[in-house]
Each structure stands twice: as structure tokens, then as C-alpha cells.
C-alpha positions as CSV (number, residue, x, y, z in Angstrom):
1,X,0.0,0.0,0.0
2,X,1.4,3.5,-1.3
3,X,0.9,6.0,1.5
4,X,0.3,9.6,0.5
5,X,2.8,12.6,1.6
6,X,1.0,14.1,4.7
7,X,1.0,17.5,3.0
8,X,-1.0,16.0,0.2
9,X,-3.9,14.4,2.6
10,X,-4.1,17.9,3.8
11,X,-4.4,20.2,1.1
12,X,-7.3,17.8,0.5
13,X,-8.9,17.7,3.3
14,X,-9.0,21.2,3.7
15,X,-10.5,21.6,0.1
16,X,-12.8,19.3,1.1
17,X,-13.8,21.7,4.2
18,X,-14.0,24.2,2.2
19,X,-16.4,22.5,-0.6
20,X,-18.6,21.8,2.4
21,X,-18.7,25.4,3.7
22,X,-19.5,27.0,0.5
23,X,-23.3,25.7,0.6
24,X,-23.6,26.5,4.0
25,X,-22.2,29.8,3.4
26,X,-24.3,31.1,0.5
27,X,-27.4,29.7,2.3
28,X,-26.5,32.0,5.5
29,X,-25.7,34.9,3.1
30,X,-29.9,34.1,1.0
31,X,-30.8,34.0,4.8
32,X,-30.1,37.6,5.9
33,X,-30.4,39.1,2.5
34,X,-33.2,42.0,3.7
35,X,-36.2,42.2,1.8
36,X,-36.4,45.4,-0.6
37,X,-37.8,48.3,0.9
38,X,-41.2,49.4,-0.1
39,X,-40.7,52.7,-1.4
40,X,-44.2,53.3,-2.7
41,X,-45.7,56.7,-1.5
42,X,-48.1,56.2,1.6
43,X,-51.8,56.4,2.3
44,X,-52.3,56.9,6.0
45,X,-55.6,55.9,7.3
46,X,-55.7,57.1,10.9
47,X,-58.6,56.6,13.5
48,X,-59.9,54.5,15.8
49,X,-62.0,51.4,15.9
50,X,-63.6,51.7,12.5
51,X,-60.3,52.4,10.7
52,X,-58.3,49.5,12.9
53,X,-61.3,47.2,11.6
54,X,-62.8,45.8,15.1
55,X,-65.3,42.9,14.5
56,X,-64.3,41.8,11.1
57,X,-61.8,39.1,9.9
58,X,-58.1,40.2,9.7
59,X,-56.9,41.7,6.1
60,X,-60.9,42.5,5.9
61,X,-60.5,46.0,7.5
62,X,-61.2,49.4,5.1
63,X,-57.7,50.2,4.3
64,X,-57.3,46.4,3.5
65,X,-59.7,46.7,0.8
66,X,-58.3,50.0,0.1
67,X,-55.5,48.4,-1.2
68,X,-56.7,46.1,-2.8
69,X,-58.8,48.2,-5.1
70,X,-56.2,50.7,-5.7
71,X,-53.6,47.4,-6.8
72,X,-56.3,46.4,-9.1
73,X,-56.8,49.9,-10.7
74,X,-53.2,50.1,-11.2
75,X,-52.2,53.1,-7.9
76,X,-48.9,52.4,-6.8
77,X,-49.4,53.5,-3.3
78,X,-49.1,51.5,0.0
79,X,-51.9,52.1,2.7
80,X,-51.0,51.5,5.9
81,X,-53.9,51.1,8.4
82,X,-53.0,53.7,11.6
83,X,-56.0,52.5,13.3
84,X,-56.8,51.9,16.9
85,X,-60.1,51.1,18.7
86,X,-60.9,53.0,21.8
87,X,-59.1,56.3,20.4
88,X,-60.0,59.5,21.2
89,X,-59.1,62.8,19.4
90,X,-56.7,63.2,22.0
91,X,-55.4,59.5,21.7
92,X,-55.1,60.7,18.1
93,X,-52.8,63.9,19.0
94,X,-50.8,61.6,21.0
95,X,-49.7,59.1,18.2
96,X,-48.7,61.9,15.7
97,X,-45.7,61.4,15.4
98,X,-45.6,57.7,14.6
99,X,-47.8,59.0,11.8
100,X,-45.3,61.8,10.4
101,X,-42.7,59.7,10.7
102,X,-44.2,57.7,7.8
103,X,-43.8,60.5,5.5
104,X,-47.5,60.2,4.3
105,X,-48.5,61.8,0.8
106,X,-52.4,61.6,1.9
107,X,-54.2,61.3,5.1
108,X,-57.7,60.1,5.5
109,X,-58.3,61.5,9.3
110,X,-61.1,59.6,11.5
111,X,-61.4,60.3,15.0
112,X,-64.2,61.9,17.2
113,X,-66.8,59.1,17.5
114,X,-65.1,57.7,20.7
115,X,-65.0,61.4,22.3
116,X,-69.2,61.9,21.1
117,X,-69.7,58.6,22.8
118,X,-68.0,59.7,25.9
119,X,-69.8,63.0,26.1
120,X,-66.5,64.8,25.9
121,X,-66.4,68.6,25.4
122,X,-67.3,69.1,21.7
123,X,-65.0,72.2,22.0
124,X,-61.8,69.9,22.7
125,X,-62.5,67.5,19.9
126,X,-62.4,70.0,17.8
127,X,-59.8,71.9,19.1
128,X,-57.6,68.0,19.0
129,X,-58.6,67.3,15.2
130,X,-57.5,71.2,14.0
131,X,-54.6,70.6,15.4
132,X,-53.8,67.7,13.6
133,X,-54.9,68.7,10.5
134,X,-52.8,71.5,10.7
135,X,-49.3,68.9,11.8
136,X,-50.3,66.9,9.1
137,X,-50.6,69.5,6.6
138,X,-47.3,70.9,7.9
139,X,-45.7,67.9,7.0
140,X,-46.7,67.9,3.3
141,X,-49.6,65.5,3.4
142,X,-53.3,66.1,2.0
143,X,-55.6,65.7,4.7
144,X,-59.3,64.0,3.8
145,X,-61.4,64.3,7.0
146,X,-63.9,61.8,8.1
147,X,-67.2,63.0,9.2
148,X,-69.1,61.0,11.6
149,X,-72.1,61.1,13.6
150,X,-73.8,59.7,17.1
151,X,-76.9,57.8,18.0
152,X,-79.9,59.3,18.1
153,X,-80.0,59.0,22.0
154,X,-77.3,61.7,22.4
155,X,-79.7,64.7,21.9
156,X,-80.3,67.1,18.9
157,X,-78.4,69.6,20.6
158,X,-75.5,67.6,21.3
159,X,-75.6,65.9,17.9
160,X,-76.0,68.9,15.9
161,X,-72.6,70.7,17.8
162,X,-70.9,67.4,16.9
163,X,-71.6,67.0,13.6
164,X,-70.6,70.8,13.0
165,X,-67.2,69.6,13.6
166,X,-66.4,68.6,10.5
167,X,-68.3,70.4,8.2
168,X,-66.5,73.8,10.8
169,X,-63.0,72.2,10.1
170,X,-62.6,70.9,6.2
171,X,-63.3,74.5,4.6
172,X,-61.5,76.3,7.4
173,X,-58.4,74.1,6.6
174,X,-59.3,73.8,3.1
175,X,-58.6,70.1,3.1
176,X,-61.4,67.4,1.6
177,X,-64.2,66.0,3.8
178,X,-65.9,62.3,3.8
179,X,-69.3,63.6,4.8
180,X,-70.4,60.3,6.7
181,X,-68.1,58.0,6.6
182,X,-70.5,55.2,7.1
183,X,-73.3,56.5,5.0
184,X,-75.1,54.0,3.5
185,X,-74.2,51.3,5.9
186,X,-75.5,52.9,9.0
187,X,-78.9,52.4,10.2
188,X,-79.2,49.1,8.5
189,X,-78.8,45.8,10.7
190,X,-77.7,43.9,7.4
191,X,-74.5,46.5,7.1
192,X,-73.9,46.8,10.8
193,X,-72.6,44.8,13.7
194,X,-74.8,44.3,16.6
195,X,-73.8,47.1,18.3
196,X,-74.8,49.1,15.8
197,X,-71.7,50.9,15.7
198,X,-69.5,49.0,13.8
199,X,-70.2,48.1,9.6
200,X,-69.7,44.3,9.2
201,X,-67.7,43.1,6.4
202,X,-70.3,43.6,3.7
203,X,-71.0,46.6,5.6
204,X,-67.2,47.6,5.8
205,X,-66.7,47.7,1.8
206,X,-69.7,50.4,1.2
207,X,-67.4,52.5,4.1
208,X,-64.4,51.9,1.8
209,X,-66.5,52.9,-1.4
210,X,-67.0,56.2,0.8
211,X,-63.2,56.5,1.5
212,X,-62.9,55.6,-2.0
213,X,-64.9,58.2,-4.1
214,X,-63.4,60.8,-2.4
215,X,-59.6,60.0,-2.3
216,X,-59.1,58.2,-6.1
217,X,-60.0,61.7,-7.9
218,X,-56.9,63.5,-5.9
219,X,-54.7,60.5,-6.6
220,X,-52.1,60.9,-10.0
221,X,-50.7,57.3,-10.6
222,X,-47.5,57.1,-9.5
């Protein structure tokens, strides 16, 4: 039996090592590769419950369907959903900043229904929602405000004060307004959760048609 020079048996080895490394090695760098950035220009959609989508199945939620309709119709935007039940005007004003920080090219603002329901001050929801138009506006994005409304058992009085909000705030800061944002889905239990506060699914994509038919006309395909 021949044996091989030692100096042989290890340059072979160690290309051997180094054969088995190499898969390892490229899989490691496929691993951490970072996925690309989504650089498509943003759609914020910030409110509360109705924007987070509370009640319906997840990816069912407005700006879900938001995106989806815009994908189909060829907008290259990305809509992130800034939504979070429970929120207040002043919850709103709080958060800010995360929602600056995405550099958003449009806004579509919803907030107030949780302060009406709360029998806060109308006078500080509005004060809370001018003030973020105004920040939001400052930061180079167009504003669409959402208008909502209140049960019946709040009053005339107090309705009537809180529905002035918006149609007070979207000429005085020149920026577009949603009239109802549930109009059409409201009042009717096949629409609505039973709460009667909440759209259901079907009841979710006539709220998205609203969103809808007021934000595609300002949009320019990008």
C-alpha cells in the first residue's frame, strides 16, 4: 500500500472543508439578505376602531380593501392602516408622530366618534382634530377628514354641535371632507354589527367605497 505525503492528505482535506462550507455559506448569506424596501408613497388611514377594523376578519378591514382596489386599478401607493379602537381625538394627537414619521402623501383623518360617545367637550374634539390637520398639513400630506355622527340618544343639541365639527373644520383648513363615513351602511342591521356601531364586512366595503370616491380623484398614478 502506497501512503500519501501528509502535505497532500491535507491540502485535500481542507478543500474538502472548504467545498462543504461554501453551501452553507451562500445559504447564511440568502438568509439575511433584507427584503427590498417598499418605497411606494403612503396612504395613511388614521382613526380609531372603525379604521383598525374591530369585528371583522383580519386583512378585511377598510384600508385592507383600500389596497386592494387601488392594486387592481393600477395606484402604486401602500396604505397603511394607523387604526386603533378606543381612540380618542386626544389618543389621536398623541400618536402623531408615529404617523409623520411615515412620511404620508395623503391622510384620510377619523377620529371623534369615541369622544361623542364619551360626552367629551365638543369644543376639545375639535380643538384636537384642528390641530392635527394642521401637523399633518405641515408635514406635506393632503388631509381628507372623516365626518361621523352619534346615536340618536345623544340629543339634537349635542348631535348637531358634533356634527358641525367637521363640516367647521374641512373648509377652514381647506382640506377634503368624507361627509359620513358610514353612509349607507349605518342604520341598516344587514350592514352593521350588533352594536350598531360597527359596519360588518359587507358593511365595511360600502365604508371603503365612501373612503374611496373621495380620495381616487386627488390620486395621479404614480
Amino acid at each position: 500500500m502506497v501512503k500519501m505525503p501528509w502535505w497532500i492528505l491535507l491540502a485535500l482535506l481542507l478543500c474538502a472543508c472548504r467545498r462543504d462550507e461554501a453551501p452553507a455559506r451562500q445559504q447564511a448569506e440568502i438568509k439575511t439578505t433584507p427584503a427590498p424596501a417598499d418605497t411606494r408613497p403612503v396612504i395613511a388611514c388614521f382613526g380609531d376602531s372603525l379604521t383598525a377594523g374591530f369585528g371583522v376578519d383580519s386583512g378585511k378591514s377598510y384600508p385592507d380593501l383600500l389596497q386592494h382596489d387601488l392594486d387592481a386599478a393600477g395606484y402604486h401607493y401602500r396604505v397603511a392602516n394607523l387604526g386603533v379602537s378606543g381612540d380618542t381625538t386626544q389618543d389621536g394627537l398623541d400618536r402623531l408622530p408615529l404617523v409623520i414619521a411615515e412620511r404620508p402623501r395623503f391622510v384620510v383623518l377619523e377620529f371623534g366618534a369615541n369622544d361623542g360617545l364619551r360626552g367629551q367637550p365638543v369644543s376639545v374634539a375639535a380643538a384636537n382634530l384642528g390641530q392635527m390637520i394642521d401637523m399633518l398639513r405641515g408635514a406635506g400630506a393632503q388631509v381628507i377628514l372623516a365626518g361621523i355622527t352619534l346615536p340618536p340618544n345623544y340629543g339634537p343639541e349635542y348631535i348637531s354641535r358634533f356634527n358641525a365639527i367637521y363640516t367647521d373644520l374641512a373648509p377652514r383648513f381647506k382640506v377634503a371632507l368624507i361627509p359620513f363615513l358610514l353612509a349607507g351602511a349605518a342604520g341598516n342591521p344587514n350592514l352593521m354589527q350588533p352594536d350598531g356601531l360597527h359596519p360588518n364586512a359587507e358593511g365595511t366595503r360600502v365604508m371603503e367605497q365612501n373612503v374611496l370616491r373621495i380620495l381616487r380623484p386627488r390620486l395621479p398614478k404614480e
